[in-house]
C-alpha positions in Angstrom: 0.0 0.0 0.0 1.4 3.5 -0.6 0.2 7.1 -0.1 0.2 10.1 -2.4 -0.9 13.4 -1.7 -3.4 15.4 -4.9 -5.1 18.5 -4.2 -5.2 18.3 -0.6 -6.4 15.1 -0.9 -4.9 11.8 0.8 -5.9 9.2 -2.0 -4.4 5.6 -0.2 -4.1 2.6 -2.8 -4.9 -0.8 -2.0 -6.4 -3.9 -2.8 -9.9 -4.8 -2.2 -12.3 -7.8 -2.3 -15.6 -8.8 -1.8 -15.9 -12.9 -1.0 -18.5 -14.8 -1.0 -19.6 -18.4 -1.6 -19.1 -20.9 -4.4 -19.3 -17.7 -7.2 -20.1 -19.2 -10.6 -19.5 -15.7 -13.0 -18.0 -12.5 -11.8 -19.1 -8.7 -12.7 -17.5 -5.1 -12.0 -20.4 -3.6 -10.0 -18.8 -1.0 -7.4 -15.8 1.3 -7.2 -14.2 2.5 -3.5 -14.7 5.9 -2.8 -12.1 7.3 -0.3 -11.3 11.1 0.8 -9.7 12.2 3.9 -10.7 16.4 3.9 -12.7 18.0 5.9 -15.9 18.5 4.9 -18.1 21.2 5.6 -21.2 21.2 7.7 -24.0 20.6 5.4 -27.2 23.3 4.9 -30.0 22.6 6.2 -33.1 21.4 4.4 -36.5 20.0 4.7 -35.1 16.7 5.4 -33.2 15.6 9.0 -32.0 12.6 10.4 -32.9 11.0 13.5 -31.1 8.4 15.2 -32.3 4.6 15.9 -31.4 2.2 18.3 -33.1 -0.2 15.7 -35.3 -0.2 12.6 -38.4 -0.2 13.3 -40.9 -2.5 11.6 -42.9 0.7 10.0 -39.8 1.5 8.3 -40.9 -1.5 5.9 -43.8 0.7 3.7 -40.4 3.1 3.6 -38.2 0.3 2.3 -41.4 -0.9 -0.3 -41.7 2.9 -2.1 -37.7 3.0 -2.2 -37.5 -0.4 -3.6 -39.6 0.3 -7.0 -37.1 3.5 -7.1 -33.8 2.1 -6.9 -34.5 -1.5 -8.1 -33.0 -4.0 -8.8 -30.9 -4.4 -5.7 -31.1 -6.8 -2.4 -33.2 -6.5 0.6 -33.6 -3.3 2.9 -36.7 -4.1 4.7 -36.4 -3.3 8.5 -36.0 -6.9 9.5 -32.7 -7.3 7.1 -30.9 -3.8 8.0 -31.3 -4.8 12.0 -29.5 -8.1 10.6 -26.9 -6.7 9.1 -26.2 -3.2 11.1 -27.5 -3.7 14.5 -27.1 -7.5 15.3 -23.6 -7.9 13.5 -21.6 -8.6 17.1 -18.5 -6.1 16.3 -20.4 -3.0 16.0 -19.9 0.3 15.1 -22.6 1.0 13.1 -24.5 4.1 13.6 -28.5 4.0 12.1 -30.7 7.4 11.1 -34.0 7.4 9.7 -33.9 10.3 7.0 -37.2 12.3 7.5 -38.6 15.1 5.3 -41.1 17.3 7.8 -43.1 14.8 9.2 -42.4 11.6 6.8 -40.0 9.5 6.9 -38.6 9.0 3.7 -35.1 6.9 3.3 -32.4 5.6 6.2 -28.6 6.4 6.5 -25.9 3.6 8.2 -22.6 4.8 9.0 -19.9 2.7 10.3 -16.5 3.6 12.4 -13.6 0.7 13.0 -10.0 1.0 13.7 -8.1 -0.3 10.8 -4.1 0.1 10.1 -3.8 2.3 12.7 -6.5 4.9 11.7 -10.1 5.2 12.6 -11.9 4.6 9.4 -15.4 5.7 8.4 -17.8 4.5 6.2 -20.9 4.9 4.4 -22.6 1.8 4.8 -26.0 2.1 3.4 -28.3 4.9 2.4 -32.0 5.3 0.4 -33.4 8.5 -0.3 -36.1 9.3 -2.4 -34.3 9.3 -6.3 -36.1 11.7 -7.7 -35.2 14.7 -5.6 -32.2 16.8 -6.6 -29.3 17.7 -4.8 -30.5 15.6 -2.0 -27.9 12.2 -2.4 -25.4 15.1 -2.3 -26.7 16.6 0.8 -27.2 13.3 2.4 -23.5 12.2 1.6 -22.4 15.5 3.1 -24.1 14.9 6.1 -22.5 11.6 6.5 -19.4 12.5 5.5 -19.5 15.8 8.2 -20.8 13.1 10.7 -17.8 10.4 10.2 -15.5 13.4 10.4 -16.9 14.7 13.3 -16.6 11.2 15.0 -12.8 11.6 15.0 -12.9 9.7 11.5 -9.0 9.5 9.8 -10.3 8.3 6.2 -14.0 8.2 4.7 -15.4 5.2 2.7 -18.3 4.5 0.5 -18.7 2.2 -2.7 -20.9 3.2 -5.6 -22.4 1.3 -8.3 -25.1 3.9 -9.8 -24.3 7.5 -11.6 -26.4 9.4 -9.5 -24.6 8.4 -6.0 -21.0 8.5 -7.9 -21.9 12.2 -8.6 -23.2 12.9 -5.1 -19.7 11.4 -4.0 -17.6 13.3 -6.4 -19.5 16.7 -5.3 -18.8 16.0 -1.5 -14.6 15.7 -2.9 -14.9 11.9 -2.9 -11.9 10.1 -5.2 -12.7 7.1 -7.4 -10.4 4.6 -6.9 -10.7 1.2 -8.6 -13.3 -1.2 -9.4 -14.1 -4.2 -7.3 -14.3 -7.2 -8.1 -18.0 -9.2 -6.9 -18.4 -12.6 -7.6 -22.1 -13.9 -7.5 -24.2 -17.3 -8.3 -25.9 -17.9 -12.0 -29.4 -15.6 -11.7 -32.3 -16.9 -13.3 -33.3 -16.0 -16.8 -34.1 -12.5 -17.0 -32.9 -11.0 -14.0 -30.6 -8.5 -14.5 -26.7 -8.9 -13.7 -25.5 -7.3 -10.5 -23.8 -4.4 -12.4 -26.5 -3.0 -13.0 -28.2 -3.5 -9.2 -27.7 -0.8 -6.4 -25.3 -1.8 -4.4 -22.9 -0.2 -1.1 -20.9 -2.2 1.8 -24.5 -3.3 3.2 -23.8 -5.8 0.3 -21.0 -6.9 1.1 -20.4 -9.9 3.4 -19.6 -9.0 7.3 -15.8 -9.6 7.2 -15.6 -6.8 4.4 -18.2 -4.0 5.7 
């Protein structure tokens, strides 16, 4: 691994994976995303975060108007995220529920971990409604201000979709490389996971 400084940025090179079990074809679905400036705090709009202890089951109808935005990609329903980001024994995940006035309309997972000697963060998970503009850039702000905040040495987040990647690059987020994601036969018709949403909820527990 090796460092090189660009435009104030810290851009660290290295190898990364994604394993899982008995893959039968491979596709290039997500890219790293890694920046270690300071970002600003974001403006404030209609929408705010709250925090959650857990995802509660109402979250679901949420999850079910998100889903026929942002298909295809894997589950998100309240029961799966408390799986993955509440239940998963190491920790470290921090959950919001992102609301606009009264509704709840999309969640946020951030996750901190000591790695190499630094305190990483990293965007886990996030919905939002997709046809709103400028919000995934204000939302990955937000996260990015709140990893930074939490003492954070070096922000993460993977991308698979042009509309996060842009979000990312506007919040001073540096592609890195493609990863690698290797994945069983689908059925006939079902699309290939380059083309699904995807970010480290994806990803099996020994990588997020």
């Amino acid at each position: 691994m090796f460092e090189r400084e660009y435009d104030s940025l810290l851009l660290v090179e290295g190898s990364t994976f994604l394993p899982a079990a008995t893959p039968a074809r491979t596709g290039i679905v997500k890219r790293e995303e890694r920046v270690t400036c300071t970002p600003a705090a974001p403006e404030t709009w209609g929408e705010v975060l709250r925090v959650l202890a857990r995802f509660p089951e109402a979250y679901d109808s949420v999850w079910q108007m998100r889903r026929d935005e942002f298909r295809p990609l894997m589950d998100r329903s309240s029961a799966q995220l408390n799986f993955m980001c509440v239940d998963f024994p190491e920790g470290g995940y921090r959950r919001f529920l992102l609301r606009d006035g009264g509704d709840v309309c999309g969640h946020l997972v951030l996750r901190t971990d000591m790695r190499r000697g630094q305190l990483r963060g990293r965007i886990i998970d996030l919905l939002w409604p997709r046809g709103r503009a400028g919000l995934p850039e204000w939302l990955v702000q937000e996260a990015a201000w709140l990893l930074r905040a939490a003492g954070a040495d070096v922000l993460e987040c993977t991308a698979s979709v042009p509309d996060l990647e842009r979000a990312l690059t506007a919040v001073r987020f540096v592609r890195r490389r493609p990863v690698v994601v290797w994945y069983n036969q689908l059925p006939e018709g079902v699309k290939p996971p380059d083309a699904w949403f995807m970010t480290f909820v994806d990803c099996d527990r020994g990588y997020r």
